[in-house]
N, C-alpha and C positions, 0 to 999 in steps of 0.2 A: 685547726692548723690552717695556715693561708694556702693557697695553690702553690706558690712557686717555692715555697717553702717544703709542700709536697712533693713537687716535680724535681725537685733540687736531689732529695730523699732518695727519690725512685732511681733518680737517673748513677747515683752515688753509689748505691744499694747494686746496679745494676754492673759498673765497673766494677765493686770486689767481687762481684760473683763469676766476672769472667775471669778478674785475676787468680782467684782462689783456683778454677778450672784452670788456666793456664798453669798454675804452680804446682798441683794435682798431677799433672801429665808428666811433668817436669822429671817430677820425686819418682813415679809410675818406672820401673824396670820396661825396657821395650816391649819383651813376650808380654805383660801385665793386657796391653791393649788388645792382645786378641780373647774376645768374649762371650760372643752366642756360640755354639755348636751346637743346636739340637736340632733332630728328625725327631720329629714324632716315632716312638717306636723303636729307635736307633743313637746312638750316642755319637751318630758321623754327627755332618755338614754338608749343605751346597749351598748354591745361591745364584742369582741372576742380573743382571743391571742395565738400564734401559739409559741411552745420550738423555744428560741435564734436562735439555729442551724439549724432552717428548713428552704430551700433554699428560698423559698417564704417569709420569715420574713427577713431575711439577703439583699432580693435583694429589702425591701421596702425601707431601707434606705439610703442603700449602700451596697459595698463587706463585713463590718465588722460586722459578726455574734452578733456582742453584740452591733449595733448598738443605740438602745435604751436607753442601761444601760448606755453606754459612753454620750450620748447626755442630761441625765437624772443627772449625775453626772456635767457634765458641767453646765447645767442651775439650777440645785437644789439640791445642795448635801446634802445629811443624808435625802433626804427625800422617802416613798415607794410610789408606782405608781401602779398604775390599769387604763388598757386603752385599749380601740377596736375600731374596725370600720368593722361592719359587715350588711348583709343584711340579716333581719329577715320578718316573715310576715308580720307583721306589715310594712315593709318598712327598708331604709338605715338608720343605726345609728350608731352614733359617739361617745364617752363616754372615759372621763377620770377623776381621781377623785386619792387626791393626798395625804399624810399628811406628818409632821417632823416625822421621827423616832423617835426622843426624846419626843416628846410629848406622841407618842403613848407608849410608856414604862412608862411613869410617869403616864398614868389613869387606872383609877380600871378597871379592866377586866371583872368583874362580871356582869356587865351589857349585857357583850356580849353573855352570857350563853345560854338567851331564842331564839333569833334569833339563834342559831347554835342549841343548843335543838330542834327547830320546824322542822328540817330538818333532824335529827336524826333516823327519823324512814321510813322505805324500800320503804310505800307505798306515804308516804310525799314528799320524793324527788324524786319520778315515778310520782306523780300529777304533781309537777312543771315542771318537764322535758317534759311531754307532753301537757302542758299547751306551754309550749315554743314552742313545733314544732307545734302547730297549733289547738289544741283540748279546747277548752274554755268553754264550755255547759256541764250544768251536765250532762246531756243523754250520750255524748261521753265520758266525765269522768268515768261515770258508766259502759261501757265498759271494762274497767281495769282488769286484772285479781286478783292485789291486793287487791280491793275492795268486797265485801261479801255481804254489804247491802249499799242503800242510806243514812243509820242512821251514816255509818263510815266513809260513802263519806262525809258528811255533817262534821264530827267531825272534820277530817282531813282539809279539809277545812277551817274550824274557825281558827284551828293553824297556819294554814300558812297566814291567812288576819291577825291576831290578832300580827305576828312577822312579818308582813310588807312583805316578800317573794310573796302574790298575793294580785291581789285588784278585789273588783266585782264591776263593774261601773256601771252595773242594773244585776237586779235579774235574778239569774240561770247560768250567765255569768263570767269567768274569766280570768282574764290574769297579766301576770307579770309583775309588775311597770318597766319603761324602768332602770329606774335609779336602777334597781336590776340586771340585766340579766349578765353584767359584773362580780359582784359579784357570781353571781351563778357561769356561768361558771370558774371562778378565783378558787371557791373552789372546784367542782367538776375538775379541773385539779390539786390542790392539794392534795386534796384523791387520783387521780389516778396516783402520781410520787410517 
């Protein structure tokens, strides 16, 4: 076969595969694109994710700083992504979780209020945050400076099981559903650009 004949091929070969991907997402039900959830050990999720440009994110893929985006657009375009892979106490975890953009613009918002409400308040997202680095026991909860009494520890608490943010799996105990920890972290890197 000649070269350009070949490169013609490849280059041919190489638009239907992203159209075939493109029409793949298409057909795909929104929920469809959320996909990894495993803990080792566990059937949650978390996850972590470092800015484009950070040498460390650039060289998991490749040289190309937007490694992700490009591979994200090839395999499913118009759609948004949330994804990590990070070691927490609990263990190694894996986590990505996916929808269409168009869908997510076409649903009522309002729903989303309470869960971003529960999180709203200074000493709410200091519970969770130290709930994540390893403090799960009210005892060590109540160490907090935020806190004043057990009756606020308690309150604060309710809000964040009641918007799914922590779960108590026996009494006095707590920790962050795994299939949340990406989302945390996602917004707390949000607030902080």
């Amino acid at each position: 076969m000649e070269p350009d004949t070949a490169s013609a091929i490849e280059r041919r070969l190489a638009d239907l595969e992203q159209e075939v991907a493109r029409l793949s997402a298409l057909a795909e039900p929104a929920a469809a694109l959320a996909v990894d959830t495993a803990r080792e050990g566990d059937a949650g999720s978390a996850g972590e994710h470092a800015p484009v440009d950070a040498p460390d994110a650039a060289s998991a893929g490749s040289d190309d700083p937007l490694w992700f985006v490009n591979e994200l657009g090839r395999r499913a375009p118009g759609a948004v992504m949330m994804a990590g892979a990070v070691e927490t106490a609990a263990g190694p975890v894996r986590w990505q979780y996916g929808l269409m953009a168009d869908g997510l613009l076409s649903e009522d918002w309002s729903d989303l209020a309470r869960p971003l409400e529960a999180l709203g308040h200074p000493a709410r997202i200091e519970l969770v945050r130290q709930v994540m680095r390893g403090a799960h026991t009210t005892s060590e909860l109540l160490q907090l400076e935020h806190l004043a009494s057990s009756g606020q520890l308690y309150h604060h608490l309710r809000q964040l099981v009641s918007a799914g943010w922590l779960v108590s799996p026996r009494r006095g105990y707590y920790e962050v559903p795994a299939a949340r920890v990406v989302p945390l972290l996602v917004l707390t890197m949000i607030a902080s650009s």
